[in-house]
DRENDO-1510 file (C-alpha; in Angstrom, 1 decimal, always signed):
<recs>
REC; n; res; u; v; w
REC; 1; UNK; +0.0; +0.0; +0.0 .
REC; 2; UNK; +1.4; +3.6; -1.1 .
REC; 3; UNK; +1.8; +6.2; +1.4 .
REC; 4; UNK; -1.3; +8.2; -0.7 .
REC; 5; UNK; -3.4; +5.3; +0.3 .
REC; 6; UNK; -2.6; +5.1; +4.1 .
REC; 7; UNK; -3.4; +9.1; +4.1 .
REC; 8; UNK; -6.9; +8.5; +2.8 .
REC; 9; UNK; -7.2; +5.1; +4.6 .
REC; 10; UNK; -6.6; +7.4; +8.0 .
REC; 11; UNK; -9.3; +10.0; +6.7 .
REC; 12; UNK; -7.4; +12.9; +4.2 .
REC; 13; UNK; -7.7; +14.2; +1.5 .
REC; 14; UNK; -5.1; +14.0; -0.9 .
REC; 15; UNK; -4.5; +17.6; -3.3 .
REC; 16; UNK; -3.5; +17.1; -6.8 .
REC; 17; UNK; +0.1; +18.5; -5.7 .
REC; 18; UNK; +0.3; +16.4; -2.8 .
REC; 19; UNK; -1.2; +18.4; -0.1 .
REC; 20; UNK; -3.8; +17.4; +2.2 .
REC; 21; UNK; -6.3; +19.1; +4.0 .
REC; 22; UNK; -8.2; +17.3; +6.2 .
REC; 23; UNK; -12.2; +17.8; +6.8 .
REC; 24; UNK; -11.9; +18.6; +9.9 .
REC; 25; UNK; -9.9; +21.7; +9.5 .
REC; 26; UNK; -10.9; +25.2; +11.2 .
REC; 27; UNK; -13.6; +27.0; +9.5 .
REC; 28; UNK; -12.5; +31.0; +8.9 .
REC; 29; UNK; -13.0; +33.5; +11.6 .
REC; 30; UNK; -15.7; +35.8; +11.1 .
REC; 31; UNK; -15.3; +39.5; +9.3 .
REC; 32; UNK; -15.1; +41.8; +12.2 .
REC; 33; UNK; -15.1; +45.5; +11.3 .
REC; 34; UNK; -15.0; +48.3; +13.7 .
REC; 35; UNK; -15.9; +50.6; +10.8 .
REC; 36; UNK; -18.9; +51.0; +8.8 .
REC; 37; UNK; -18.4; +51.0; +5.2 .
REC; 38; UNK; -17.5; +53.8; +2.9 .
REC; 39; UNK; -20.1; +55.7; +1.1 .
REC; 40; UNK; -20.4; +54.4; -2.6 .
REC; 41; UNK; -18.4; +56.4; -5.2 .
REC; 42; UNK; -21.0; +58.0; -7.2 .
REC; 43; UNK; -20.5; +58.7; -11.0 .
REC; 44; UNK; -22.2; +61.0; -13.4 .
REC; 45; UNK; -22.1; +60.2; -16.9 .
REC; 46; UNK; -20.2; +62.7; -19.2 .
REC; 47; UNK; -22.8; +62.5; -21.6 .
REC; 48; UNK; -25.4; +63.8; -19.6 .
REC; 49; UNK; -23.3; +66.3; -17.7 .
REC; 50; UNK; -22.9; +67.6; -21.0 .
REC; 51; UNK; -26.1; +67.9; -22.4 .
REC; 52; UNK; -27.7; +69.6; -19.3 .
REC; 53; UNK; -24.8; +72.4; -19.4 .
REC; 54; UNK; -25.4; +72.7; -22.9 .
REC; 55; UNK; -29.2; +73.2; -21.9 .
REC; 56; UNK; -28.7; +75.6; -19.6 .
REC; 57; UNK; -26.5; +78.1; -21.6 .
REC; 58; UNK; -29.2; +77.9; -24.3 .
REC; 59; UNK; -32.1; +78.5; -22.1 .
REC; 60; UNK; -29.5; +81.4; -20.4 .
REC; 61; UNK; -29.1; +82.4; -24.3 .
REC; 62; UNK; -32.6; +82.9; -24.7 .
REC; 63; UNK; -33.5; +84.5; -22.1 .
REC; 64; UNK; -30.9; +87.2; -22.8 .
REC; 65; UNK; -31.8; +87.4; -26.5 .
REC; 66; UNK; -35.5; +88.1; -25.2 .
REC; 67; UNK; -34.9; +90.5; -22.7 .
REC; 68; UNK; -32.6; +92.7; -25.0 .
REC; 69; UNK; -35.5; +92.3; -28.1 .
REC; 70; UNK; -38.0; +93.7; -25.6 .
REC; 71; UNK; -36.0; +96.9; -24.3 .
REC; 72; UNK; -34.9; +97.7; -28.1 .
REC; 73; UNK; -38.7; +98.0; -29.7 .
REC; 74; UNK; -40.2; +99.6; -26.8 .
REC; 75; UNK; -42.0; +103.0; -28.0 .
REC; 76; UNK; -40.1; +106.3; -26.7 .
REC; 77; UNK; -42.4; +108.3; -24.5 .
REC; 78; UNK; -43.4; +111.1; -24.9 .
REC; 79; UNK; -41.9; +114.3; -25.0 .
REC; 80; UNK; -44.7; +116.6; -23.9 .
REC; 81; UNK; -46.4; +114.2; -21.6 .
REC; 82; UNK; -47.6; +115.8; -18.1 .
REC; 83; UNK; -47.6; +113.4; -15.4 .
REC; 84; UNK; -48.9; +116.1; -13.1 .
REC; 85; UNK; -52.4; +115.9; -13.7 .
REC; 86; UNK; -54.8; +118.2; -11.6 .
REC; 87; UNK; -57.9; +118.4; -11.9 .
REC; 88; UNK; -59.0; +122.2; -13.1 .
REC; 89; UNK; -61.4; +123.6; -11.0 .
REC; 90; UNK; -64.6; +123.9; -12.1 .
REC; 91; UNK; -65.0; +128.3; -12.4 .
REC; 92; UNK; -62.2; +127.9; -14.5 .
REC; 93; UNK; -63.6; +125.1; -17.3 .
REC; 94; UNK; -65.7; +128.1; -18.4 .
REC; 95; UNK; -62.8; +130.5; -19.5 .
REC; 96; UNK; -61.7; +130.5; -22.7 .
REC; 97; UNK; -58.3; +128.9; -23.5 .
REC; 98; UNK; -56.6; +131.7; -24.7 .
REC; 99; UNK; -57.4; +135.2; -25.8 .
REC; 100; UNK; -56.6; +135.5; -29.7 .
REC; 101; UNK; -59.4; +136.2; -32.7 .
REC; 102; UNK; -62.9; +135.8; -31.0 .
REC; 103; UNK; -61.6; +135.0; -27.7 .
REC; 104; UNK; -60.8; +138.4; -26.7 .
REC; 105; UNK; -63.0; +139.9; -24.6 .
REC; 106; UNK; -64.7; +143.1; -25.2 .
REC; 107; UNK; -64.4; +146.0; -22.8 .
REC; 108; UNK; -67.1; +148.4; -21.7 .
REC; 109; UNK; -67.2; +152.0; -21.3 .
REC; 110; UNK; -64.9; +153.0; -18.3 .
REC; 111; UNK; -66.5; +153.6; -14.9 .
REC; 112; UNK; -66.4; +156.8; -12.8 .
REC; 113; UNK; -62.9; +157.0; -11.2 .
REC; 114; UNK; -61.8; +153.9; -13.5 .
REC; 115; UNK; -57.7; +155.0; -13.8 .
REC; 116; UNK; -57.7; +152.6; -16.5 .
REC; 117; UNK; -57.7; +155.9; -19.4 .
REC; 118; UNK; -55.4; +157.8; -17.5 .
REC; 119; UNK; -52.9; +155.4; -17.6 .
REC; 120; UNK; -53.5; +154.5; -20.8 .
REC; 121; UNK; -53.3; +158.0; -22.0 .
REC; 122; UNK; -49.5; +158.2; -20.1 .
REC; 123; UNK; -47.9; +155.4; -21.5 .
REC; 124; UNK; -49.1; +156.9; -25.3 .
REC; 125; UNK; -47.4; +159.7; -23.8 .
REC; 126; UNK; -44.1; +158.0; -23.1 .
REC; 127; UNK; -43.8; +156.3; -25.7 .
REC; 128; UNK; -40.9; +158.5; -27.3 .
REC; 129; UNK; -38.9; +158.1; -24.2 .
REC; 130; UNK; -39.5; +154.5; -23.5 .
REC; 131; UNK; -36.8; +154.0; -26.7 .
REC; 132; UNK; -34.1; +155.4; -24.2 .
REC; 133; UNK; -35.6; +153.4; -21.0 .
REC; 134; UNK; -35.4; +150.3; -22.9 .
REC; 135; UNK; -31.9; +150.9; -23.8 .
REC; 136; UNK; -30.7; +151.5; -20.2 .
REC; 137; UNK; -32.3; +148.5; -18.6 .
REC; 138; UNK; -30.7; +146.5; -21.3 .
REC; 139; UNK; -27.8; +148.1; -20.6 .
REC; 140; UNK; -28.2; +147.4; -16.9 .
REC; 141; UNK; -29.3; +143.7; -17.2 .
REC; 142; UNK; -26.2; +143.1; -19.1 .
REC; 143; UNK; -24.0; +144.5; -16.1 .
REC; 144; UNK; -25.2; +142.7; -13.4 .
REC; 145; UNK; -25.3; +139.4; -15.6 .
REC; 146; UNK; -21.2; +140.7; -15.9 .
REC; 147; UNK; -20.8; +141.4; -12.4 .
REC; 148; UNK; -19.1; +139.0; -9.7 .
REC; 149; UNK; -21.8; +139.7; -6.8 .
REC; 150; UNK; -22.1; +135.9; -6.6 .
REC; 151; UNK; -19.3; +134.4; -8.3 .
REC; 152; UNK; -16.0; +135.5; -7.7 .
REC; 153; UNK; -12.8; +133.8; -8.8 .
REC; 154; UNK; -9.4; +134.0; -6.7 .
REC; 155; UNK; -6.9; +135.8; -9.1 .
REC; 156; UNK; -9.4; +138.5; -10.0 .
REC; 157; UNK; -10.1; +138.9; -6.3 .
REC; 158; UNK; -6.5; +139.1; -5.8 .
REC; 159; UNK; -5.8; +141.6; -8.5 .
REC; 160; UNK; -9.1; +143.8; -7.5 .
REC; 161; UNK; -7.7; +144.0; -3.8 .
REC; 162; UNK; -4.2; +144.9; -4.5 .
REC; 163; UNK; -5.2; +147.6; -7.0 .
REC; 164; UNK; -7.7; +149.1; -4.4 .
REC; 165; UNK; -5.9; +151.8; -2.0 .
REC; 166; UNK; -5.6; +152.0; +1.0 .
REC; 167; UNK; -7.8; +153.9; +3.2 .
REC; 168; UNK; -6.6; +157.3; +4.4 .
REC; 169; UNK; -5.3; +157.1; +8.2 .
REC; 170; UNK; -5.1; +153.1; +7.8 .
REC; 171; UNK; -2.1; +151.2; +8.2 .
REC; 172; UNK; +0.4; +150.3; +4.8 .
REC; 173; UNK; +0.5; +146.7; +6.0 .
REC; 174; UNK; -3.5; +146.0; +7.0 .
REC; 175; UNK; -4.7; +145.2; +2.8 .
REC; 176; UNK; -1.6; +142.6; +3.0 .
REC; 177; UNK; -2.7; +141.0; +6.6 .
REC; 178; UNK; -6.0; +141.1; +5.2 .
REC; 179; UNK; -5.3; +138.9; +2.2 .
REC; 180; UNK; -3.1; +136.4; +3.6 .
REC; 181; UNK; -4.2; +132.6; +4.0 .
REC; 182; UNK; -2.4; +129.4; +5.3 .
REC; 183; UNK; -0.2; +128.2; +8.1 .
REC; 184; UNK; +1.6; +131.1; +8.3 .
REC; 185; UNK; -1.3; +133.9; +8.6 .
REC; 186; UNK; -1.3; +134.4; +12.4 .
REC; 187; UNK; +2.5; +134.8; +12.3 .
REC; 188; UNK; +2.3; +137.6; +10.0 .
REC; 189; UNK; -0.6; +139.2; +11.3 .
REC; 190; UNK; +1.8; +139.1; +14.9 .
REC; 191; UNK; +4.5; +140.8; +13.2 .
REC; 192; UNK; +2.2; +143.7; +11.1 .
REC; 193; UNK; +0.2; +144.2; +13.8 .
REC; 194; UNK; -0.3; +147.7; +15.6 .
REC; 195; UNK; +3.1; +149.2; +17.2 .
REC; 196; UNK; +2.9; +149.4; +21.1 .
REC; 197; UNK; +3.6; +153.6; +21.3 .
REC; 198; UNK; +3.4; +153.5; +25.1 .
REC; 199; UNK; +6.7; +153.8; +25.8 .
REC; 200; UNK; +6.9; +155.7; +29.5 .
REC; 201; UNK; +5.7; +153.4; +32.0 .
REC; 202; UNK; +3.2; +155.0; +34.6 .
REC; 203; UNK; +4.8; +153.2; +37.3 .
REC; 204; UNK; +7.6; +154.7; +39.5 .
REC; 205; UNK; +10.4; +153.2; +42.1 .
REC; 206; UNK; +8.8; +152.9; +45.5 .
REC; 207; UNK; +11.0; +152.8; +48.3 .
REC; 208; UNK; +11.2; +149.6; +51.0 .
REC; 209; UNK; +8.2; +149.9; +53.2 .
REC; 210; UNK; +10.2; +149.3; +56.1 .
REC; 211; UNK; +13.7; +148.6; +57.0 .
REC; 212; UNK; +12.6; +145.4; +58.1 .
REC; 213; UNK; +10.8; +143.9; +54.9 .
REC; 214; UNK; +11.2; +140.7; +53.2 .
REC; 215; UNK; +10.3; +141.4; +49.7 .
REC; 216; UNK; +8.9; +139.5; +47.2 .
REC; 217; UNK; +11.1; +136.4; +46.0 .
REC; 218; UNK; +12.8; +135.5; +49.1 .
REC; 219; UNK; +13.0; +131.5; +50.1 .
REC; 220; UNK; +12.4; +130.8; +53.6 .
REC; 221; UNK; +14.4; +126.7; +53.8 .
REC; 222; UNK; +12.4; +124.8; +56.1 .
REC; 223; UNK; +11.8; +121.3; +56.7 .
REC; 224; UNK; +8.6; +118.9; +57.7 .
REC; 225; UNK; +7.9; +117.8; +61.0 .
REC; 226; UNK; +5.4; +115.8; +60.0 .
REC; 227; UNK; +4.8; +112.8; +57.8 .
REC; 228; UNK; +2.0; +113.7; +54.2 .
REC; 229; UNK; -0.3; +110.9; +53.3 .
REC; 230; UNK; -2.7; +111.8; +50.7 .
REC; 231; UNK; -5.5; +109.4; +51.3 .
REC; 232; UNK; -6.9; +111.9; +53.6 .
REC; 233; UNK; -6.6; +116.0; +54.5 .
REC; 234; UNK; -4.7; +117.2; +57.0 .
REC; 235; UNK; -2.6; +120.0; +58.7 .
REC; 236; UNK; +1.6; +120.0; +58.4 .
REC; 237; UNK; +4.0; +121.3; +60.3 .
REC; 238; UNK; +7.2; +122.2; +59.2 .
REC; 239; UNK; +10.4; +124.3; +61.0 .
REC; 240; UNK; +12.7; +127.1; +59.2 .
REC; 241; UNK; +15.7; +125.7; +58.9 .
REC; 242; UNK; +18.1; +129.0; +58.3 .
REC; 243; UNK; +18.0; +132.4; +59.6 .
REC; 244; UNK; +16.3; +134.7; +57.2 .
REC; 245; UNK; +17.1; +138.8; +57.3 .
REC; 246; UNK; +16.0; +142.0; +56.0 .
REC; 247; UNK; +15.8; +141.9; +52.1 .
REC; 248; UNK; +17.1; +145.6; +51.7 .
REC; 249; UNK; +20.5; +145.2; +53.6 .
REC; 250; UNK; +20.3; +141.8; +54.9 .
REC; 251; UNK; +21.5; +143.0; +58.7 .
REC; 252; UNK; +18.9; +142.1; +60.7 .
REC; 253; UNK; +17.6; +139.0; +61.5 .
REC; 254; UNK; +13.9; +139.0; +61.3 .
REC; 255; UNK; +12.8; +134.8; +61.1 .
REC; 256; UNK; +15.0; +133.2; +63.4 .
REC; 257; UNK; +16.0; +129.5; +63.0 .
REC; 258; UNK; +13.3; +127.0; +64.8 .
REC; 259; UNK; +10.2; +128.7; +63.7 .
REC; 260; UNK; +7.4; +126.6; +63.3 .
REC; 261; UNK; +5.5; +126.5; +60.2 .
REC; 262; UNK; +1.5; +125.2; +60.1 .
REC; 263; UNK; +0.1; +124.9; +56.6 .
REC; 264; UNK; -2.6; +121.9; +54.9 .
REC; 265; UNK; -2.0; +119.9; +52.0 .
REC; 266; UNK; -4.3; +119.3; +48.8 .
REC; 267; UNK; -5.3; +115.1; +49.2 .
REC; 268; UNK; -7.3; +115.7; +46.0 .
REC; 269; UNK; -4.8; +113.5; +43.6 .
REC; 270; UNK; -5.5; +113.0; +39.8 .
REC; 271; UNK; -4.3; +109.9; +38.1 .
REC; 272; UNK; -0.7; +110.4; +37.1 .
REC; 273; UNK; +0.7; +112.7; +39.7 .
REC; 274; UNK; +3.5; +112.9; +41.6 .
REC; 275; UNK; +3.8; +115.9; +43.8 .
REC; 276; UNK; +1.7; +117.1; +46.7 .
REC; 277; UNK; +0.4; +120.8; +46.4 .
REC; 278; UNK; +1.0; +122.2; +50.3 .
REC; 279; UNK; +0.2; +125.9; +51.2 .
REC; 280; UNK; +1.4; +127.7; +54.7 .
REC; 281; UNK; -0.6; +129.7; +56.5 .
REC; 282; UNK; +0.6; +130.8; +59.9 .
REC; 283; UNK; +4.5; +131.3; +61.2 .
REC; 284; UNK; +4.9; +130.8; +64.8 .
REC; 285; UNK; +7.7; +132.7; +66.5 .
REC; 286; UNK; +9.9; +130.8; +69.2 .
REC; 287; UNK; +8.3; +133.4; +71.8 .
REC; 288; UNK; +5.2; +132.1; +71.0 .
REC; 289; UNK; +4.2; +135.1; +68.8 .
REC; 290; UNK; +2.6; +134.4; +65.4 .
REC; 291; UNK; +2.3; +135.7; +61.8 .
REC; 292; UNK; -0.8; +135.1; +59.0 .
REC; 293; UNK; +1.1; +133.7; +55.6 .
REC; 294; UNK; -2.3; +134.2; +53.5 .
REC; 295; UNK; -2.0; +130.9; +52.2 .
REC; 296; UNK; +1.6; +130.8; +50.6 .
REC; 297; UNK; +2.4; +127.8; +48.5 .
REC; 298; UNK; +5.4; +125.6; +49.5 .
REC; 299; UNK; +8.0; +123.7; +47.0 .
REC; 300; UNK; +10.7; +121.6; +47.3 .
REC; 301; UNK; +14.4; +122.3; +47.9 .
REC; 302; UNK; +15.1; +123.6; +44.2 .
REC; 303; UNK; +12.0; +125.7; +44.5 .
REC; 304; UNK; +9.3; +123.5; +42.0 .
REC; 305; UNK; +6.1; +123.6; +43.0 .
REC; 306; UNK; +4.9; +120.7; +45.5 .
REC; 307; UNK; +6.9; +118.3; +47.2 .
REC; 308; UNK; +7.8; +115.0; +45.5 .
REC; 309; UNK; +8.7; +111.8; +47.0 .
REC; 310; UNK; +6.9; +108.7; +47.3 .
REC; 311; UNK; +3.7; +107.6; +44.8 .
REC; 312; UNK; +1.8; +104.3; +45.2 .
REC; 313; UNK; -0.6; +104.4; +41.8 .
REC; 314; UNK; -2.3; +100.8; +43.8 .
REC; 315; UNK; -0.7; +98.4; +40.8 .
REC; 316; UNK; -1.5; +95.6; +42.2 .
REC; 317; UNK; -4.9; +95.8; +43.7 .
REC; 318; UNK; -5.8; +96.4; +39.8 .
REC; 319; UNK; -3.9; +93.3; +39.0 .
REC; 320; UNK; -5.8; +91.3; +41.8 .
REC; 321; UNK; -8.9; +92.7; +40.3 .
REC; 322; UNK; -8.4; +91.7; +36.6 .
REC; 323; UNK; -6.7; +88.0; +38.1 .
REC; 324; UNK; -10.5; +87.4; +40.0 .
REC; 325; UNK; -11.7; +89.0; +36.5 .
REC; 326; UNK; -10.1; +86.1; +34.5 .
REC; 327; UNK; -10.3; +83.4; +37.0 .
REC; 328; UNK; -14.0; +83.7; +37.0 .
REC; 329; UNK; -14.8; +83.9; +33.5 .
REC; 330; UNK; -12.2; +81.0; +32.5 .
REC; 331; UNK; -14.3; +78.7; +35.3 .
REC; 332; UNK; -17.3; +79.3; +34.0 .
REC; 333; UNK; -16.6; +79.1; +30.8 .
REC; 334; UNK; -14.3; +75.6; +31.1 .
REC; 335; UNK; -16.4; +72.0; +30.2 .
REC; 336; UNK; -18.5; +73.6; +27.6 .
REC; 337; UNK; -19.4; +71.2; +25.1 .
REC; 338; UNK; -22.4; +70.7; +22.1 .
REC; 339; UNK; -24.1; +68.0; +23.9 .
REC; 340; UNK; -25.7; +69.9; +27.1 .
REC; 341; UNK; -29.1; +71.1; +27.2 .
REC; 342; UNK; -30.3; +74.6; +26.9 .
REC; 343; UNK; -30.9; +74.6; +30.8 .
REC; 344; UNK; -27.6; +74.0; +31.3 .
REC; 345; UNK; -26.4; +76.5; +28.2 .
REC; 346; UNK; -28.3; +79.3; +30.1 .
REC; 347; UNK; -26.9; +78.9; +33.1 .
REC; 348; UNK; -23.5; +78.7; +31.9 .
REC; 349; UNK; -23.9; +81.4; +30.0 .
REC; 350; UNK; -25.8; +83.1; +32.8 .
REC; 351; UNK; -23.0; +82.8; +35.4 .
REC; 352; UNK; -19.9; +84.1; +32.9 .
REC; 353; UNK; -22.2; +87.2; +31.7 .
REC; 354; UNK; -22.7; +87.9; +35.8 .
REC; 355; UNK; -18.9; +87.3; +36.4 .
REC; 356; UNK; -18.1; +89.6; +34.2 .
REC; 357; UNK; -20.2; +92.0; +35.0 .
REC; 358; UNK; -18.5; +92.1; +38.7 .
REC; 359; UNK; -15.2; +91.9; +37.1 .
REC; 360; UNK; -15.6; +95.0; +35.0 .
REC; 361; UNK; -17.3; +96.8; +38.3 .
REC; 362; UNK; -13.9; +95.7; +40.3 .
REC; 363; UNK; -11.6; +96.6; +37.7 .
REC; 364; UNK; -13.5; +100.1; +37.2 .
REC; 365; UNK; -13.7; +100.8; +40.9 .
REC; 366; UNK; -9.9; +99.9; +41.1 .
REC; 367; UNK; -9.2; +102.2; +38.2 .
REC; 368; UNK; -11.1; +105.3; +40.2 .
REC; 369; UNK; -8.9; +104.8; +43.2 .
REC; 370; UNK; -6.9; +107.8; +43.2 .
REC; 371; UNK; -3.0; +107.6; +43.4 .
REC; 372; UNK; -1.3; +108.1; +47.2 .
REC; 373; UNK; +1.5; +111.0; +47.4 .
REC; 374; UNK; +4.1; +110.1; +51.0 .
REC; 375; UNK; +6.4; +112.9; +52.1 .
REC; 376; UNK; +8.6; +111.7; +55.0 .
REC; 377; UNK; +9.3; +113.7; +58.4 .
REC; 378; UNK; +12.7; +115.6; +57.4 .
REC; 379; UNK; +11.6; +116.7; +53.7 .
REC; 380; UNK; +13.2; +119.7; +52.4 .
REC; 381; UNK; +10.9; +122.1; +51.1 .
REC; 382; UNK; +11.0; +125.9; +50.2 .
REC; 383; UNK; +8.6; +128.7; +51.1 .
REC; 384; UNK; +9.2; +131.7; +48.8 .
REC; 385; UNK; +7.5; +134.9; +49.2 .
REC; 386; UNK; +5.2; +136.7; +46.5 .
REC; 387; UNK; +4.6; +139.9; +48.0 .
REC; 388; UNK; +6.9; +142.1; +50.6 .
REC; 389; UNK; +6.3; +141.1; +53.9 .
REC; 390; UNK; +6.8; +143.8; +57.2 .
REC; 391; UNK; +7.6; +142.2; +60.3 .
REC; 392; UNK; +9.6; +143.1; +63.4 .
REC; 393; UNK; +13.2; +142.0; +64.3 .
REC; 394; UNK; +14.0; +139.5; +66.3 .
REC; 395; UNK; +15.9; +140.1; +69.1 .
REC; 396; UNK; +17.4; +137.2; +71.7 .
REC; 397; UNK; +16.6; +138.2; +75.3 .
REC; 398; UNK; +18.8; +140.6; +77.2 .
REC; 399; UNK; +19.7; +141.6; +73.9 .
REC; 400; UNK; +19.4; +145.0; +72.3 .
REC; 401; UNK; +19.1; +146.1; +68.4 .
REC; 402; UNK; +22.1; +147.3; +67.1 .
REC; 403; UNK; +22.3; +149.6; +64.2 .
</recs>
């Protein structure tokens, strides 16, 4: 027995090139897809792609051909043709249309105190001179037509103005002001302008009103006492820190060192500023005797206006404000997605408009919060005079004034 024999004998199959495959092999696994399957390719035929686009430009053809036949024979219309219509009213259908041949109407006689013949007998008169009449208003028709009352051109303008003359007593340089345009027309009306022929001033030298006068200009040095925090008003106090003497010979000493100054401060601060307006009002001797200022303003030690040293513009609170801003918004705007309900789309949407809402109300009210001006204890500032000031000299006790 062959070895093809003993195979079937045992239950094979024997292939025609010598392979077996028994009937109890595996049958194949099933087709598993995890995908559904692809949309059908579709496909037009050329031919009838064709044809329809050939349809539609003909039908596009005709319709064009049809529209353009319609406009060309359309009847012009015409020229006299009133298209406001009124109705006449009905006193007037009686009249005749117009007044030639055997529509004129036939006068009667005239009535007592008619003018009608006077007049008539006047213009008969008049005739002979209405010849001349006629002429002039021709003649006068045809100059206003020629004037320039309403239009007026620039180089004839020009021309006109510098060939007029001046006016007698008027200045040589007031036609040429007058007629100058552009950039530079204020300058040169500044430089032709009127001369300034006051030249003796009514004011005379005055002498010192008092040997003992500060005049106006000097700088009293002090410095402050107390500390300046513009959040809120308050009083200063501040302490001359030089001797200060007469202005006309500068021999006697009439603001000793150590006097106290007591002034306010301006806590009104606009966004942006960095110096504290401060005024003095009252200069107390060391014997306890005191001196109105009238509300002189102070400076600092170079002599600017207002005393400059520390500013806190409250950075950060508006950076806390706009972080709460953000912080808010970005939560409730985070896990949005297509799939929730309108319920929860409203409130959502609800809850970011009311953040913010109170975000733009923080960031505003942080924005209106005015800047805060320091001055430290010790500041130098200045104190300068701007009108002469009559006191007495000081004198140390036991002391006498020596001249």
């Amino acid at each position: 027995m062959t070895d093809t024999q003993d195979r079937q004998d045992e239950g094979g199959d024997v292939s025609a090139d010598g392979s077996g495959s028994g009937p109890s092999s595996s049958p194949s696994p099933p087709d598993l897809r995890l995908r559904a399957e692809r949309p059908r390719v579709v496909r037009l035929n050329r031919t009838v792609v064709w044809a329809l686009g050939g349809a539609g430009m003909l039908a596009i053809g005709l319709a064009l051909g049809y529209a353009l036949e319609n406009s060309s024979h359309k009847a012009p219309p015409a020229a006299s043709q009133d298209t406001d219509v009124r109705p006449s009213a009905d006193g007037l259908t009686g009249l005749p249309s117009d007044y030639v041949g055997n529509g004129v109407p036939k006068l009667g006689p005239a009535l007592p105190g008619d003018p009608g013949y006077t007049i008539l007998k006047a213009q008969e008169q008049g005739k002979a001179a209405s010849g001349s009449d006629d002429r002039r208003a021709q003649q006068e028709v045809e100059a206003a037509i020629a004037s320039r009352l309403f239009v007026q051109t620039g180089e004839r303008d020009r021309a006109g103005e510098q060939t007029m003359p001046p006016a007698p007593g008027a200045p040589a340089t007031q036609g040429r002001a007058s007629t100058t345009t552009g950039p530079q027309a204020g300058n040169l009306a500044f430089l032709e302008g009127q001369p300034d022929r006051a030249t003796t001033s009514p004011d005379r030298i005055a002498p010192p009103a008092s040997p003992y006068v500060l005049q106006a200009g000097t700088v009293i040095a002090g410095a402050l006492n107390t500390k300046i925090s513009s959040d809120l008003p308050g009083q200063i106090v501040g302490h001359v820190t030089q001797n200060v003497y007469d202005s006309p010979t500068g021999r006697y000493l009439l603001i000793p060192q150590g006097s106290t100054l007591f002034g306010a401060y301006n806590s009104g601060i606009s966004f942006g500023q960095q110096r504290t307006q401060i005024i003095w009002t009252r200069l107390l001797y060391p014997d306890g005797e005191s001196l109105v200022l009238e509300k002189l303003s102070g400076g600092d030690a170079i002599g600017q206006s207002g005393l400059s040293d520390e500013v806190d513009n409250h950075w950060g609170q508006l950076f806390k404000a706009a972080l709460v801003t953000t912080l808010l918004s970005v939560g409730s705007e985070a896990g949005t997605s297509q799939s929730e309900n309108n319920l929860a789309q409203a409130i959502r949407s609800g809850a970011s408009n009311g953040f913010s809402m109170v975000g733009n109300r923080l960031i505003d009210r942080s924005l209106n919060v005015q800047p805060t001006l320091t001055d430290r204890p010790g500041l130098p500032f200045t104190l300068v005079l701007n009108r002469d000031l009559v006191v007495r000299p000081w004198h140390v006790k036991g002391e006498t004034d020596h001249e």
